[in-house]
N, C-alpha and C positions, 0 to 999 in steps of 0.2 A: 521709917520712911516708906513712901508705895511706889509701886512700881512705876516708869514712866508715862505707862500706858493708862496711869487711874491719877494718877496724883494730880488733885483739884488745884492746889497754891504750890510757888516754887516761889521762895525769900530767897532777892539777894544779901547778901553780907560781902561789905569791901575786905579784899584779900589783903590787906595791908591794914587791918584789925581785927589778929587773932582773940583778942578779949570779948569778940561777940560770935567767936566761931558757936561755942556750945549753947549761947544763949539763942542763938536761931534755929539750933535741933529742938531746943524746947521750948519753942514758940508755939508748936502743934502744924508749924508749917509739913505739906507732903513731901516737901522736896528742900535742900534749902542749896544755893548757886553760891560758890566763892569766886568771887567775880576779880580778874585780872586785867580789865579795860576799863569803860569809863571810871571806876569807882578808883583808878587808881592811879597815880601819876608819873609820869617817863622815869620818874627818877628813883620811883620808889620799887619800880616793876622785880627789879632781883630781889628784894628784900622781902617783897608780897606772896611770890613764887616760893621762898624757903619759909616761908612762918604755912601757906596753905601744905607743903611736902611735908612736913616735922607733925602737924597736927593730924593731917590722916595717916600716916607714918604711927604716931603714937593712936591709934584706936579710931577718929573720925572718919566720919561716912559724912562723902557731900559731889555734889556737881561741881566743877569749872567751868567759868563761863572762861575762852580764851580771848585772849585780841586776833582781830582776824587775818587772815589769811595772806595777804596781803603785807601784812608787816612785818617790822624787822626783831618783833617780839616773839613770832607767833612758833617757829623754830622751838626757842627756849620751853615758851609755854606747853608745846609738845613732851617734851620730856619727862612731864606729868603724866601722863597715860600710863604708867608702867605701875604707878606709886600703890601701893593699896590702899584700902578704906575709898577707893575713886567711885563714884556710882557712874556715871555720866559724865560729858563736858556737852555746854551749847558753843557752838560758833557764829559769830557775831557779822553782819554785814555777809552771811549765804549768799550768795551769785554765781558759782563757779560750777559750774557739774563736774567739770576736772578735779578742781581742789577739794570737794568734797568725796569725791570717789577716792582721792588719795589719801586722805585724812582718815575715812573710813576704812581702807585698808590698813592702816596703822594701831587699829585699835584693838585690842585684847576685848577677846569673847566678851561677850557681858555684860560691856557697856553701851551706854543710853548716848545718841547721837541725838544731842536736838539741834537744829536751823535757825537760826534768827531772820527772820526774814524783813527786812528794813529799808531796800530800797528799790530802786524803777528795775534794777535789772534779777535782784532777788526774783520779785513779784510776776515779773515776767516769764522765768524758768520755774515757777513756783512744782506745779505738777510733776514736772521734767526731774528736780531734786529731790520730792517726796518721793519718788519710785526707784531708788537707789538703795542699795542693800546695802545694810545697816544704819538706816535714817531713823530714827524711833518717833520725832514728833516735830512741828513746826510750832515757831511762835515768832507772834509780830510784835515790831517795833515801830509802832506809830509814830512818836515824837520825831524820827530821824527819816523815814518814809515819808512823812506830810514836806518835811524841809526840801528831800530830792526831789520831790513831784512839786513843790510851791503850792501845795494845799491848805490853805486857809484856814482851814475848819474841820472839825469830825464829822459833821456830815456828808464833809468829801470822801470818806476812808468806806463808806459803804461797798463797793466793788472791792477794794481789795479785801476786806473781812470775807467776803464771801467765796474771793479767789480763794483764798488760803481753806478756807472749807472744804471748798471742792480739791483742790488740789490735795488736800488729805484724804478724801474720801478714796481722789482715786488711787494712791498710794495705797489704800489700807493702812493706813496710822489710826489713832485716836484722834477726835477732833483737836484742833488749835490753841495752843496758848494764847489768850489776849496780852495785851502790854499794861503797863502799868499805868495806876493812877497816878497822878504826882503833884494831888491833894491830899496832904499827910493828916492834915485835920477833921474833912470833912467825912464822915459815915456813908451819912445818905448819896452823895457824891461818887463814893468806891460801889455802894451797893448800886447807883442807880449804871454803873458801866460796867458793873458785872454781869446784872441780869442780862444789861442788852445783847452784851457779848455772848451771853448764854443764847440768849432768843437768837442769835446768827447760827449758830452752831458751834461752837466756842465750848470746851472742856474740862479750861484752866486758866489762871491768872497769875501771871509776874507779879509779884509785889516786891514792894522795898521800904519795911516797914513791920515789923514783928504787930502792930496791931491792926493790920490790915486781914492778917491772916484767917481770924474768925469770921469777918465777913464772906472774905472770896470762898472759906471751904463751906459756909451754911448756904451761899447762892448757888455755888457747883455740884448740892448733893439733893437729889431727891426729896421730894417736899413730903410731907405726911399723907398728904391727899395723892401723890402721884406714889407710893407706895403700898395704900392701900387698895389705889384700883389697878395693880397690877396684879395687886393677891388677890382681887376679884376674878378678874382676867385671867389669868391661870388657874383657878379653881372651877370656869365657867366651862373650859377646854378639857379637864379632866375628866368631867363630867359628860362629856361628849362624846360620839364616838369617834368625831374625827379631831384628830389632833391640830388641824390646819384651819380650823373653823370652829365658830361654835356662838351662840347668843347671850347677850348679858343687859338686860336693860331697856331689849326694845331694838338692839344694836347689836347688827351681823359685827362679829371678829374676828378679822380674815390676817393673813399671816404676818404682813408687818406689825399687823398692832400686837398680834403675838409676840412678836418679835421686841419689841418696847418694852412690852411688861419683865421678859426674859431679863435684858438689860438692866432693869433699872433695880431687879432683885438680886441682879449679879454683883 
């Protein structure tokens, strides 16, 4: 599994089907979420909570997504945090700078704090909640975000993709989890809203689907051509005497683009 701060894909797996717990670590997914809210139902929720406790308990490494904050689950779901093999937990419907300042004090070193960011009031504090110590990354939740805003269409969600951007950047996180596709079938479909979500600035992607996985992590990794001109790129600066500058091509390159290359060989 990679660290919060790299990892391209995060699989959900419903917390109330430990039978696919192991099979989502070995999807190749970077991350994989046992999810205690949507995937799971009122009734099932204690029973979901002790099959995810017993299996990181016995050796599994994984995220919790919790139910949020706001309900009368979310207490229980707490209790998690203690458990080992825990990597992380996301919380679900973020809006609260209180509840998340509290939440974050709750938590044992180490672990990975991600946001769900999902609705008017989320998206509004977006910046505000990335700058809170112990946040480790934001991820949107389109489907439930277009319904609070009455957004029609993905063409509406342009601002906030870009909110949540900025709002990481100024935080200093990693760029943004995109949300999920929730066309199980179609390839070109996942790949064609991966990329775009790359082209925003976009990091990672939700999926819920073990063969989504190969997609999202070959869109969110450096392409062959964008790896070779960074070893250009860095080779052209070595050769220079200034480290902050130097020509390649015909092409002054000045230290952001320095800076890129660093990255993308990181």
């Amino acid at each position: 599994m990679s660290a919060p701060e790299s990892a391209r894909s995060y699989l959900f797996v419903p917390g109330n089907r430990p039978e696919r717990f192991d099979k989502a670590c070995n999807s190749g997914a970077d991350a994989v979420i046992l999810d205690l809210e949507d995937a799971v139902a009122p009734d099932e929720k204690v029973q979901a909570r002790a099959h995810i406790r017993q299996w990181l308990t016995d050796g599994g490494k994984a995220y919790v997504r919790l139910n949020a904050a706001h309900t009368s689950y979310f207490a229980d779901d707490c209790r998690l945090l203690s458990v080992q093999g825990l990597q992380g937990i996301m919380l679900p419907e973020a809006q609260s700078v209180v509840a998340v300042r509290s939440l974050a004090a709750k938590m044992p070193a180490g672990l990975a704090l991600i946001l769900l960011i999902e609705n008017a009031q989320g998206m509004y504090r977006a910046a505000e909640l990335a700058q809170i110590e112990g946040v480790s990354r934001l991820a949107f939740g389109s489907v439930d975000y277009k319904l609070d805003c009455q957004i029609p269409d993905e063409s509406g969600l342009i601002m906030a993709r870009q909110t949540l951007v900025l709002a990481s950047a100024v935080g200093r996180l990693s760029p943004p989890i995109e949300s999920v596709t929730i066309n199980l079938d179609d390839t070109a479909v996942l790949e064609q809203e991966a990329e775009q979500a790359r082209q925003f600035g976009f990091g990672a992607k939700l999926c819920i689907h073990p063969r989504q996985v190969e997609t999202v992590n070959r869109v969110f990794s450096p392409s062959e051509a964008d790896i070779e001109r960074a070893q250009r790129i860095l080779a052209a600066v070595e050769q220079s005497e200034n480290l902050n500058a130097a020509r390649l091509d015909g092409q002054l390159l000045e230290k952001p683009i320095i800076e890129w290359a660093r990255r993308i060989l990181g």
